[in-house]
Wavefront OBJ file of the C-alpha trace (Angstrom):
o trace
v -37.452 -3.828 -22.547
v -35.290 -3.988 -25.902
v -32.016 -2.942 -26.758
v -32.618 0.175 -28.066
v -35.347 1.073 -25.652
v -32.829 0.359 -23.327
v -30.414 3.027 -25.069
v -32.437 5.639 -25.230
v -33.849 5.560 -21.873
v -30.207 5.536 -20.801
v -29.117 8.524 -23.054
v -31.927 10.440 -21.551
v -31.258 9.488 -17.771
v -27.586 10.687 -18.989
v -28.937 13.957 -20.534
v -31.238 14.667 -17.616
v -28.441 14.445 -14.972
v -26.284 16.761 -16.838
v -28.854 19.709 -16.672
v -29.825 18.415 -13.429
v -26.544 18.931 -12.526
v -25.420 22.275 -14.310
v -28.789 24.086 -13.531
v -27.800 23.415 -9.352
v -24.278 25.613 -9.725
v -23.779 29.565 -10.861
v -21.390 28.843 -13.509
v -23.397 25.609 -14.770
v -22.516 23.899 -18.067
v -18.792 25.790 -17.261
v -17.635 23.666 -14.806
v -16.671 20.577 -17.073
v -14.002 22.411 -17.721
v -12.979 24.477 -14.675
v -12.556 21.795 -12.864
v -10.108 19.502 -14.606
v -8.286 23.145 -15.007
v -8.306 23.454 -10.861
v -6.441 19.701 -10.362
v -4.437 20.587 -13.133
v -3.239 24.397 -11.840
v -3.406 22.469 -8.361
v -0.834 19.569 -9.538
v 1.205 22.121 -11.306
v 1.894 24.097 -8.549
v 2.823 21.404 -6.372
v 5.447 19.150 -8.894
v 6.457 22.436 -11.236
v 6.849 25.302 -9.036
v 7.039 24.104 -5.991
v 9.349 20.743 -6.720
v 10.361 21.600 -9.906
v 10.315 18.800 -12.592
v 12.684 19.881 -15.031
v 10.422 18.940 -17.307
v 10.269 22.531 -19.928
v 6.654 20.569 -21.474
v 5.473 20.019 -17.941
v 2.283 22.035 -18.408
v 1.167 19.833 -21.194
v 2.532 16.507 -20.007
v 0.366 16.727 -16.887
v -2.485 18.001 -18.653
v -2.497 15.004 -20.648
v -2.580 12.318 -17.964
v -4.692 14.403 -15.535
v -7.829 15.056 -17.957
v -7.795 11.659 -19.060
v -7.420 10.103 -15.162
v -10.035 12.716 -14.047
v -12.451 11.076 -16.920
v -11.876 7.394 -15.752
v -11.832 8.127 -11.931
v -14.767 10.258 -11.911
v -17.107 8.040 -13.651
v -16.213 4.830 -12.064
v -16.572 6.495 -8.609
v -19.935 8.238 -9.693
v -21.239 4.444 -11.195
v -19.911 2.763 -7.789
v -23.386 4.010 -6.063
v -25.427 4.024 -9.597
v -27.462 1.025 -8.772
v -28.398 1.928 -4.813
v -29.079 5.795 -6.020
v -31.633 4.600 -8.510
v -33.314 2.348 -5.956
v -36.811 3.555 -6.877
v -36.215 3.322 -10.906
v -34.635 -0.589 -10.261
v -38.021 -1.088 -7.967
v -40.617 0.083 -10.353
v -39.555 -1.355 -13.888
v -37.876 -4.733 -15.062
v -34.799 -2.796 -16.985
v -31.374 -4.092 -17.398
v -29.113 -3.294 -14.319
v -26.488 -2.558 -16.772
v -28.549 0.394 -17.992
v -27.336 2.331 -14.286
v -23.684 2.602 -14.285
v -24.284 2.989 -17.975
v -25.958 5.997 -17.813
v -23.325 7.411 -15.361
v -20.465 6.580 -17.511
v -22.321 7.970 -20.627
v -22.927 11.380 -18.906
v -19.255 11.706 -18.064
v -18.939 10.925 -22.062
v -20.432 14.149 -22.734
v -18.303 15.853 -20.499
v -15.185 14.158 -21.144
v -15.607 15.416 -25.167
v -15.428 19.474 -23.747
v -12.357 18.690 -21.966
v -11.028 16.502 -25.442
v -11.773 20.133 -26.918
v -9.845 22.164 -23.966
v -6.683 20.204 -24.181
v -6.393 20.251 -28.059
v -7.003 24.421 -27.402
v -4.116 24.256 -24.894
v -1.610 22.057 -27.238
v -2.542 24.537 -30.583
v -1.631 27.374 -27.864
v 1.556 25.833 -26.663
v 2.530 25.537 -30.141
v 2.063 21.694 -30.617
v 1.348 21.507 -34.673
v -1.814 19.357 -35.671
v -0.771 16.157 -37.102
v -2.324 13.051 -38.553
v -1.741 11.213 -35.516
v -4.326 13.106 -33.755
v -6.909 10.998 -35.631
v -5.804 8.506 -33.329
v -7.294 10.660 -30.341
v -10.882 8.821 -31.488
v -10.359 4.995 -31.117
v -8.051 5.705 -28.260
v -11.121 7.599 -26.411
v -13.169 4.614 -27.468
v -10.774 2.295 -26.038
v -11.156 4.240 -22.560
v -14.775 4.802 -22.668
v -15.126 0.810 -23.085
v -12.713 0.174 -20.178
v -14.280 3.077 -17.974
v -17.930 1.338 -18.611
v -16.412 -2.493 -17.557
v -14.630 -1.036 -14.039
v -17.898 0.823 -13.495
v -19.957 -1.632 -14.074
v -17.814 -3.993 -11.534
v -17.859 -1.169 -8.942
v -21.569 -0.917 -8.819
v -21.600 -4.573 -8.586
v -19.216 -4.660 -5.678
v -20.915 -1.881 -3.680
v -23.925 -3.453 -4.481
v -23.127 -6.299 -2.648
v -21.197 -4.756 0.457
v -21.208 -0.696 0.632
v -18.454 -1.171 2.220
v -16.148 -1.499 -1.411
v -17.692 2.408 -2.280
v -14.281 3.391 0.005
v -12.000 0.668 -1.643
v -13.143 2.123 -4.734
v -12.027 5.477 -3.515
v -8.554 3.844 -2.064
v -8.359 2.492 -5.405
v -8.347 5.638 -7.336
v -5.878 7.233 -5.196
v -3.999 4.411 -5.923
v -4.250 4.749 -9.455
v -3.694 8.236 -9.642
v 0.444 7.480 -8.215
v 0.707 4.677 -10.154
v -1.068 5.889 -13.657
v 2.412 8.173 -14.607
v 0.028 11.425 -14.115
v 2.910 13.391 -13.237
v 5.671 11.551 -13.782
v 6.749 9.384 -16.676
v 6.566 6.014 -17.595
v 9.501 5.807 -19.458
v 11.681 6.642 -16.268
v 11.218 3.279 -15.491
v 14.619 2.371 -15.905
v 14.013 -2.046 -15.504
v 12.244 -2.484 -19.233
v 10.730 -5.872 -17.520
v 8.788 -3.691 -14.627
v 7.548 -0.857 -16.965
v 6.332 -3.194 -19.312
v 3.999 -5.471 -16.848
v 3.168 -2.339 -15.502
v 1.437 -1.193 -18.875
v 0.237 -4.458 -19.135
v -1.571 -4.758 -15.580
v -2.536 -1.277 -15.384
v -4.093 -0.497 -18.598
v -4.945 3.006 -17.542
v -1.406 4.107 -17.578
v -1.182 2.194 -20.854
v -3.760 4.633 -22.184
v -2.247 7.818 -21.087
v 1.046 6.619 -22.438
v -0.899 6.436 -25.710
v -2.449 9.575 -25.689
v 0.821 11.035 -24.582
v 2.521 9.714 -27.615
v -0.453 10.563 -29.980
v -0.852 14.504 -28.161
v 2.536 15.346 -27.651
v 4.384 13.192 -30.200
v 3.115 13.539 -32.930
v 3.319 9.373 -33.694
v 0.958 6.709 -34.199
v 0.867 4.625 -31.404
v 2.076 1.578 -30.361
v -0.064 -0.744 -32.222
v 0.437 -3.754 -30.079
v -0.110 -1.720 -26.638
v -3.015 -0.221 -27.904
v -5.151 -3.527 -28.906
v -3.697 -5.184 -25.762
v -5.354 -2.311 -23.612
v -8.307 -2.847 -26.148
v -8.676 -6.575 -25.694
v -8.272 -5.884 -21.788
v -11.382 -3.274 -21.847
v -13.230 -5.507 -23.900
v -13.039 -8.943 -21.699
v -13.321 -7.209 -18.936
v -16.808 -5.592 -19.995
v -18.166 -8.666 -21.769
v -17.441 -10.602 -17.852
v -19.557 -8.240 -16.474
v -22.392 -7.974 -18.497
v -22.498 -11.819 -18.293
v -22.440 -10.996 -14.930
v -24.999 -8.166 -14.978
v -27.323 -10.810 -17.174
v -26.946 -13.677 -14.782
v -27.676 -11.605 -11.077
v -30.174 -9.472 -12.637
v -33.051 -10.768 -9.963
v -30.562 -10.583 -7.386
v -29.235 -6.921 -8.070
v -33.059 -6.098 -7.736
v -33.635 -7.609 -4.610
v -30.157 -6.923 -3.225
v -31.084 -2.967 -4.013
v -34.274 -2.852 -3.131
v -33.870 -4.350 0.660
v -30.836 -2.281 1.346
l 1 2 3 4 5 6 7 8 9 10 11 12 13 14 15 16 17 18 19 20 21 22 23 24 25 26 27 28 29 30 31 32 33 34 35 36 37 38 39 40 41 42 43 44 45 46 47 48 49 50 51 52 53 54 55 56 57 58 59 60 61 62 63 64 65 66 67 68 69 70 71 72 73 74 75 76 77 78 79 80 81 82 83 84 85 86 87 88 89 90 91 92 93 94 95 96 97 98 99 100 101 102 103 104 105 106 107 108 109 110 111 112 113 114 115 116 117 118 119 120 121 122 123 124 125 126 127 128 129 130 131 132 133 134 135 136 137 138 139 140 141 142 143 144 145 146 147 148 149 150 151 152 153 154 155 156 157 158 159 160 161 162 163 164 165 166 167 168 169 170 171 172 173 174 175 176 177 178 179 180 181 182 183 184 185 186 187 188 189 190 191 192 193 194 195 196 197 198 199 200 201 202 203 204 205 206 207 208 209 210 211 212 213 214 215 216 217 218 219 220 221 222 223 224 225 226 227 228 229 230 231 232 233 234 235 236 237 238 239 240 241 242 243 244 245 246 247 248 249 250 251 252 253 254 255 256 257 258
């Protein structure tokens, strides 16, 4: 199978799954939105009116980091069971295993570009003026997309091997989610040191730093801690489809005797 064979039977396993998926609920196609608005009414009620942040941009500032976490935890815990769900696909036909998690992380893609729309909506109603730096709201969602496709990649492999890593990869979200600055901000980090290996080890609160800065801002970001989140995303995807290349008998067999 080529390249772009390849591509196009993964944009259509994408496509497929997406009316599968909004035909088998009332409000269909609606819910890519009304659901990142329930965890973010959910989170708000919890840290703004129950807690109170003090934060008079709350709204927006947890908007920000919660659509963008929901994008990369969603689609690396959907790709985590990508290659055992599509046990009779792998079976039948000599396609890249890549092509799996792929697929997943391309349908959340098409998702993931509603919700871009929804959150620019909600910072136009806020009264958060366009700017130039917006622009930047495109190779930044590149950046993630990339990084989203390497962890979910290396989740599939993982539970691939032992099911047993589909909970870690659940742990790990959680995880993620209280150490990603969704609802609280990086820059309270008082020990410069800390915040900035933090960035560096966890390039997901990197990114919604960024988009922070880009969104609410108004600035360019960071050009330095954008390419080092970029360079991350990109070694770490280039490792695994190595990997993906060299274990490609092995993922069949492994799959299709589980």
């Amino acid at each position: 199978m080529s390249i772009s064979q390849s591509f196009t039977l993964m944009n259509a396993m994408a496509t497929l799954s997406l009316k599968a998926d909004a035909q088998r609920y009332f409000f269909g196609y609606l819910w890519w939105i009304l659901e990142p608005l329930l965890w973010v009414g959910v989170f708000y009620l919890v840290f703004e009116v129950l807690l109170g942040t003090g934060r008079a941009d709350f709204l927006v500032f947890l908007a920000v980091g919660k659509l963008t976490f929901i994008w990369f935890s969603k689609s690396v815990s959907q790709s985590a069971n990508s290659l055992l769900g599509s046990r009779g696909l792998i079976g039948k036909m000599d396609a890249p295993k890549w092509l799996f998690p792929l697929a997943v992380c391309h349908e959340g893609l098409y998702k993931q570009v509603a919700v871009f729309a929804l959150l620019i909506v909600m910072l136009l109603y806020k009264g958060y003026a366009p700017s130039a730096a917006w622009l930047w709201l495109v190779p930044l969602a590149i950046t993630q997309y990339l990084l989203i496709v390497g962890c979910g990649m290396l989740a599939a492999l993982l539970v691939c091997m032992r099911q047993d890593f589909q909970l870690l990869v659940q742990l790990g979200m959680v995880f993620l989610l209280f150490m990603s600055g969704i609802f609280w901000d990086i820059d309270s980090i008082g020990n410069a040191a800390l915040r900035e290996n933090l960035l560096l080890v966890n390039p997901l609160a990197s990114l919604i730093d960024l988009y922070r800065t880009v969104l609410m801002d108004g600035s360019a970001p960071l050009l330095t801690q954008w390419l080092t989140v970029l360079v991350e995303s990109v070694v770490i995807l280039a490792v695994l489809v190595w990997a993906y290349r060299a274990l490609h008998y092995w993922i069949a067999r492994r799959v299709v005797t589980q």
